[in-house]
MIMARPA-731205 format. One record per atom (N, C-alpha, C): residue number from 1; residue in one letter; y negated, x negated, z negated. Coordinates in nm, 3 decimals, padded with zeros to 5 digits. Layout:
MIMARPA-731205
[r NUM "a" [Y X Z]]
...
//
This chain:
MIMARPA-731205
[r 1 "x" [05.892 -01.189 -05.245]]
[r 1 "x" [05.828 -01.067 -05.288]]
[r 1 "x" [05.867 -01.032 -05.431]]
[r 2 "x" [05.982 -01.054 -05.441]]
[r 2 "x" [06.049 -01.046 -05.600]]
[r 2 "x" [05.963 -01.120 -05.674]]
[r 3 "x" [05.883 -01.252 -05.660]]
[r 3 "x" [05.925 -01.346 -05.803]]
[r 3 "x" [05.774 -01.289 -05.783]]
[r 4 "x" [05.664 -01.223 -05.714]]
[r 4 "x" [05.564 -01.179 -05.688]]
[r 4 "x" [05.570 -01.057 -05.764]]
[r 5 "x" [05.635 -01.003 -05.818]]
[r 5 "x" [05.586 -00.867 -05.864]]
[r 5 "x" [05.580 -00.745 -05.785]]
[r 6 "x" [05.594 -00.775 -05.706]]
[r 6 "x" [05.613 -00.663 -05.550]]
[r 6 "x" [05.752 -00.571 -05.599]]
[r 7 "x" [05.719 -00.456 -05.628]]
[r 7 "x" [05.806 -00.357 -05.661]]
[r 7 "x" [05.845 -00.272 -05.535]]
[r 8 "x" [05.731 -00.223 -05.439]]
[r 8 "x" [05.725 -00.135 -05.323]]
[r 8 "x" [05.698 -00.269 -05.201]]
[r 9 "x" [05.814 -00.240 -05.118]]
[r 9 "x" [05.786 -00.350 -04.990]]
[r 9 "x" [05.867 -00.281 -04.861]]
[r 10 "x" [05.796 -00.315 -04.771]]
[r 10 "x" [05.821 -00.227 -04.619]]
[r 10 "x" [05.792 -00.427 -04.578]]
[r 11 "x" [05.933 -00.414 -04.472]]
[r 11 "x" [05.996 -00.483 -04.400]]
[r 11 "x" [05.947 -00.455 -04.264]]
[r 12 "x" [05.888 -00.500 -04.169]]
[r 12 "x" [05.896 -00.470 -04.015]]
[r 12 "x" [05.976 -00.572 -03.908]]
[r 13 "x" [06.047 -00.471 -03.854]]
[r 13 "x" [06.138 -00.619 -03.697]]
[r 13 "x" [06.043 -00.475 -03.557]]
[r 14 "x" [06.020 -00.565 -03.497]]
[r 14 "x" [06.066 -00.509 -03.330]]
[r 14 "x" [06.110 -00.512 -03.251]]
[r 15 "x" [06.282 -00.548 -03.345]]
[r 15 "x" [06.389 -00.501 -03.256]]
[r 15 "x" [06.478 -00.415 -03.322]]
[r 16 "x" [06.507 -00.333 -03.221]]
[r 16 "x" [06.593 -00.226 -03.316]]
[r 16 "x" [06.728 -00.253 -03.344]]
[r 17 "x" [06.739 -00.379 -03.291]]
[r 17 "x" [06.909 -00.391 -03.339]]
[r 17 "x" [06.908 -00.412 -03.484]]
[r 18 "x" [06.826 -00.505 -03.532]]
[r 18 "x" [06.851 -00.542 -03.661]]
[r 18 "x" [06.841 -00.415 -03.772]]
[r 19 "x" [06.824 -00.300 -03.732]]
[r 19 "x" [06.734 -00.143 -03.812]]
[r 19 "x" [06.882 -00.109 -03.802]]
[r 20 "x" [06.971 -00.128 -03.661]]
[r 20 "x" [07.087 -00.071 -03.608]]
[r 20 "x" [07.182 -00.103 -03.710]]
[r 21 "x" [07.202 -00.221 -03.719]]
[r 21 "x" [07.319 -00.299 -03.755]]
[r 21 "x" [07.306 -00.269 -03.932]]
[r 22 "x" [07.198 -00.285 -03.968]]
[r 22 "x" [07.174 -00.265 -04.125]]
[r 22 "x" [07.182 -00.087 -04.168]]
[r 23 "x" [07.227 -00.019 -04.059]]
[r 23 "x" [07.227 00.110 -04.131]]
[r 23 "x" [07.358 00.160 -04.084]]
[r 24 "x" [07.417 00.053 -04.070]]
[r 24 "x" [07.565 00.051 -04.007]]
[r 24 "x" [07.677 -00.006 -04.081]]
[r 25 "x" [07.686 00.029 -04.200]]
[r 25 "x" [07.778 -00.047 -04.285]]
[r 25 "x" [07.899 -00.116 -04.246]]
[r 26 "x" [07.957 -00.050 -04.142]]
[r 26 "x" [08.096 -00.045 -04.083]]
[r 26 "x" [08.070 -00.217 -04.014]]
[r 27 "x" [07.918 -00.219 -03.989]]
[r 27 "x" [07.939 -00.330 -03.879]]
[r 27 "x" [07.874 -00.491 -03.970]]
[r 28 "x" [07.842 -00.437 -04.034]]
[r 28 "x" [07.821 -00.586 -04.162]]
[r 28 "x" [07.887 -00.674 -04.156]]
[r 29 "x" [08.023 -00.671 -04.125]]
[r 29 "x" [08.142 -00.796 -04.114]]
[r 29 "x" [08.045 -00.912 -04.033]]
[r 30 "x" [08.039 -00.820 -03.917]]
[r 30 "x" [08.019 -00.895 -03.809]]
[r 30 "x" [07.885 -00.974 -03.806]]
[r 31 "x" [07.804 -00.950 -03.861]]
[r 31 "x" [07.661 -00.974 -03.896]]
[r 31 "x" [07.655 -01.008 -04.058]]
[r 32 "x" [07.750 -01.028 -04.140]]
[r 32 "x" [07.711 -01.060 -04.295]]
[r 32 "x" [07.653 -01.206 -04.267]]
[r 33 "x" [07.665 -01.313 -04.167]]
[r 33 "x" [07.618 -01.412 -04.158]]
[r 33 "x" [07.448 -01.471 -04.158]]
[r 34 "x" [07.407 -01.327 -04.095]]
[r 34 "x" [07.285 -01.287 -04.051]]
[r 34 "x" [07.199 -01.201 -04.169]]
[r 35 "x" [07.254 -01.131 -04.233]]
[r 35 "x" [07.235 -01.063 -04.370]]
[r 35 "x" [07.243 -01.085 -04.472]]
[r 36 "x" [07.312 -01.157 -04.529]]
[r 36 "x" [07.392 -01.209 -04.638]]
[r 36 "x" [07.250 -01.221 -04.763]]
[r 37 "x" [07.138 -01.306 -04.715]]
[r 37 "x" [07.079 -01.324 -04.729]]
[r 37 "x" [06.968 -01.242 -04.839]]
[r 38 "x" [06.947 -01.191 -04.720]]
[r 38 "x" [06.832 -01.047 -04.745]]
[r 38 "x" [06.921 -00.949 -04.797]]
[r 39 "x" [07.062 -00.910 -04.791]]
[r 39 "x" [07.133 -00.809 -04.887]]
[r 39 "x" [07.115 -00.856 -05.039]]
[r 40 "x" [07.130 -00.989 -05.042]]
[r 40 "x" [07.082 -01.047 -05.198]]
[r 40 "x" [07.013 -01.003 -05.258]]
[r 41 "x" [06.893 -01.029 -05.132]]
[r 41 "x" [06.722 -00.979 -05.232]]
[r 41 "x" [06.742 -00.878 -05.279]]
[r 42 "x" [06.731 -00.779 -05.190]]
[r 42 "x" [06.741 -00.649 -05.150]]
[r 42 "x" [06.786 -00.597 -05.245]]
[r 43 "x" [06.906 -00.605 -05.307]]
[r 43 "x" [07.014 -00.564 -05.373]]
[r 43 "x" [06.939 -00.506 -05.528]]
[r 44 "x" [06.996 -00.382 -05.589]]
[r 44 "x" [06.873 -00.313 -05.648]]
[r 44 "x" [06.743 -00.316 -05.685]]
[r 45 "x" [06.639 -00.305 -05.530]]
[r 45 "x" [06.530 -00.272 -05.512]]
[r 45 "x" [06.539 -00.155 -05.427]]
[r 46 "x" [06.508 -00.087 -05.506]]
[r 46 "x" [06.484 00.112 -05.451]]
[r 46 "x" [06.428 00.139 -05.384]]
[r 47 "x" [06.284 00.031 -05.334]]
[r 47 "x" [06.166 00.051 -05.295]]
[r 47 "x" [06.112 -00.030 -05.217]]
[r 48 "x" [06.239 -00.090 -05.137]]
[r 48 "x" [06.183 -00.196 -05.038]]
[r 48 "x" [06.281 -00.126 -04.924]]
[r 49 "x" [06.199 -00.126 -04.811]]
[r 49 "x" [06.228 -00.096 -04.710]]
[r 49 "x" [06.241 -00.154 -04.583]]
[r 50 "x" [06.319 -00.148 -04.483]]
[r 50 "x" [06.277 -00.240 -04.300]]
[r 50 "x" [06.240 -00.107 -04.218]]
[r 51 "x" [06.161 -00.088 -04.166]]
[r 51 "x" [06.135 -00.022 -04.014]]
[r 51 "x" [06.072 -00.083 -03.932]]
[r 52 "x" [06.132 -00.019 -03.799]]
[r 52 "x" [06.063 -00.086 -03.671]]
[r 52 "x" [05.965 -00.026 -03.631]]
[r 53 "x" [05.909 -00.175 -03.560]]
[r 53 "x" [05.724 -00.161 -03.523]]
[r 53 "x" [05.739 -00.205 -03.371]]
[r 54 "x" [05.650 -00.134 -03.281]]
[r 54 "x" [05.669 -00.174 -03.165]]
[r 54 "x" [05.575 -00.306 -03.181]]
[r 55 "x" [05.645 -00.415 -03.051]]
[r 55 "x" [05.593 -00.518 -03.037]]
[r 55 "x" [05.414 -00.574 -03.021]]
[r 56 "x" [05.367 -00.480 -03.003]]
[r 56 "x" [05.168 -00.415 -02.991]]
[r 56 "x" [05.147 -00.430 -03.124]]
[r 57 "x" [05.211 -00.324 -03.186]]
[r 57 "x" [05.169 -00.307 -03.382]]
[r 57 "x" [05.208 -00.440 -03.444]]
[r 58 "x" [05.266 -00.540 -03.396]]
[r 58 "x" [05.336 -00.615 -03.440]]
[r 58 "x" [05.274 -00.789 -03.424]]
[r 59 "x" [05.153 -00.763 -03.310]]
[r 59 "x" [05.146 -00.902 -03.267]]
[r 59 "x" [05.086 -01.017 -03.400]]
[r 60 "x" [05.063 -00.977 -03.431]]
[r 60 "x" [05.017 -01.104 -03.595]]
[r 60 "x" [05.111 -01.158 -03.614]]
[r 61 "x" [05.206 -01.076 -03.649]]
[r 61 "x" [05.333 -01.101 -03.699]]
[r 61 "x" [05.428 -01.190 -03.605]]
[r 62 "x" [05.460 -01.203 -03.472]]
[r 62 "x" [05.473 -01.259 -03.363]]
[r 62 "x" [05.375 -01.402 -03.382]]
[r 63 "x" [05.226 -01.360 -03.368]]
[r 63 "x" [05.180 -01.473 -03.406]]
[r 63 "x" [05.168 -01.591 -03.537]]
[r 64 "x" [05.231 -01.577 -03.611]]
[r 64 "x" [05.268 -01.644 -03.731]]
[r 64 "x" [05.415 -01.727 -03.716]]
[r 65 "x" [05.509 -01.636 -03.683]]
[r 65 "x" [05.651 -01.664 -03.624]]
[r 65 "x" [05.618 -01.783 -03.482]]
[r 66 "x" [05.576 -01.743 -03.404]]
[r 66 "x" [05.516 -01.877 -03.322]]
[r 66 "x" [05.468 -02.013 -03.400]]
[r 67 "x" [05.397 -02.002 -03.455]]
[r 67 "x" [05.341 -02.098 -03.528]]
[r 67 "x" [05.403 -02.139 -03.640]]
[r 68 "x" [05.502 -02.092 -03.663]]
[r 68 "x" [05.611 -02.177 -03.757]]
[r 68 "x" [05.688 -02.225 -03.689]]
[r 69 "x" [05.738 -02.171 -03.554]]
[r 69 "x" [05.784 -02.257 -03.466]]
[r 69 "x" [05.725 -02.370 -03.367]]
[r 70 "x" [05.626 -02.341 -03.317]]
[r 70 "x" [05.542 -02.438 -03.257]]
[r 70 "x" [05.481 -02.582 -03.351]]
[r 71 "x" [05.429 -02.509 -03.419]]
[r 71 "x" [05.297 -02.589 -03.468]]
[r 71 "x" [05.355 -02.660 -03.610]]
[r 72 "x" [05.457 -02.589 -03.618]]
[r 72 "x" [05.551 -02.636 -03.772]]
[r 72 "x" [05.477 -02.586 -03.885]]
[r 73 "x" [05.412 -02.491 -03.904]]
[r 73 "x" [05.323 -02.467 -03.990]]
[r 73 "x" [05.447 -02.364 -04.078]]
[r 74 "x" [05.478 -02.451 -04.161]]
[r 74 "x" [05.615 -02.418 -04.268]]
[r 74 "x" [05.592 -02.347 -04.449]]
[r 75 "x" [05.424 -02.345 -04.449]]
[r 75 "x" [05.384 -02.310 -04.561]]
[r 75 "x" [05.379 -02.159 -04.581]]
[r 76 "x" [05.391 -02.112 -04.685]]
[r 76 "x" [05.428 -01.927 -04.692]]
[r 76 "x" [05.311 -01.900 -04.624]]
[r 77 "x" [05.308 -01.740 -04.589]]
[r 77 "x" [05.222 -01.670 -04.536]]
[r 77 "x" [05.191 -01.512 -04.625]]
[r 78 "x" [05.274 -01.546 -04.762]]
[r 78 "x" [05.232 -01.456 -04.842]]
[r 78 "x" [05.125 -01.428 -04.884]]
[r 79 "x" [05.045 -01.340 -04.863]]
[r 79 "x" [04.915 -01.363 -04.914]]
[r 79 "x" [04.813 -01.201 -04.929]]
[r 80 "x" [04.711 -01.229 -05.032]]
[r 80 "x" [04.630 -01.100 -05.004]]
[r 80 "x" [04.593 -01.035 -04.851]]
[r 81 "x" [04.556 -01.202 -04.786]]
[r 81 "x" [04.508 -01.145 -04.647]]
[r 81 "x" [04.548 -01.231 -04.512]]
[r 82 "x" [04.512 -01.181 -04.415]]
[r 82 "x" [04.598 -01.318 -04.315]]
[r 82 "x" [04.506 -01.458 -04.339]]
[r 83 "x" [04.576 -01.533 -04.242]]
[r 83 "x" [04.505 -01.665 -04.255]]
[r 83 "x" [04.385 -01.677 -04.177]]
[r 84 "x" [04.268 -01.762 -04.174]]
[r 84 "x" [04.125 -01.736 -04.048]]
[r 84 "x" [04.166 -01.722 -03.953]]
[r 85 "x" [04.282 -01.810 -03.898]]
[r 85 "x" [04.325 -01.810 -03.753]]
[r 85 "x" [04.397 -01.664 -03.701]]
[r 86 "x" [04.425 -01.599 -03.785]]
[r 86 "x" [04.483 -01.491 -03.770]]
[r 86 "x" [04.426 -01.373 -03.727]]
[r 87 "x" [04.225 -01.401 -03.796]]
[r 87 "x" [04.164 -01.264 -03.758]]
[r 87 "x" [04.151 -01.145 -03.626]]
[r 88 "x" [04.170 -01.272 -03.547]]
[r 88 "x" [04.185 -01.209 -03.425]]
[r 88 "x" [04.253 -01.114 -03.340]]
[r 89 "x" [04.332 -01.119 -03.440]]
[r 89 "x" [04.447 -00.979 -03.456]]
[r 89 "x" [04.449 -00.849 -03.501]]
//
């Protein structure tokens, strides 16, 4: 999203641990393995955000994550719009 120009970015999980644990400073130790990562990016952008989406609001997103696991389909999914296979969502 960075090397994109993306100044304003909203993050979605539908699970609330990960919303939990990241607004939990105290507990980072335990999870910097899991974070480390995305605290990088993250790291002064003012305007990027994570909230949770219930798993309904969410199914595209589910369906893409499948299909990088299934189907190996390993190419970004950044994009203006979803992919054809996606419309159905």
């Amino acid at each position: 999203m960075k090397s994109l120009g993306f100044s304003h970015v909203l993050f979605g999980a539908s699970t609330p641990e990960i919303i939990n644990a990241l607004n939990k400073q105290k507990d980072w130790p335990a999870i910097i393995g899991h974070i480390v990562v995305l605290l990088m990016f993250t790291k002064d952008q003012l305007h990027w955000f994570i909230m949770r989406e219930s798993l309904s609001c969410n199914q595209g997103t589910m369906a893409i994550a499948t299909s990088v696991v299934t189907d190996f389909r390993l190419q970004s999914y950044v994009a203006s719009r979803a992919p054809q296979w996606l419309q159905q969502f």
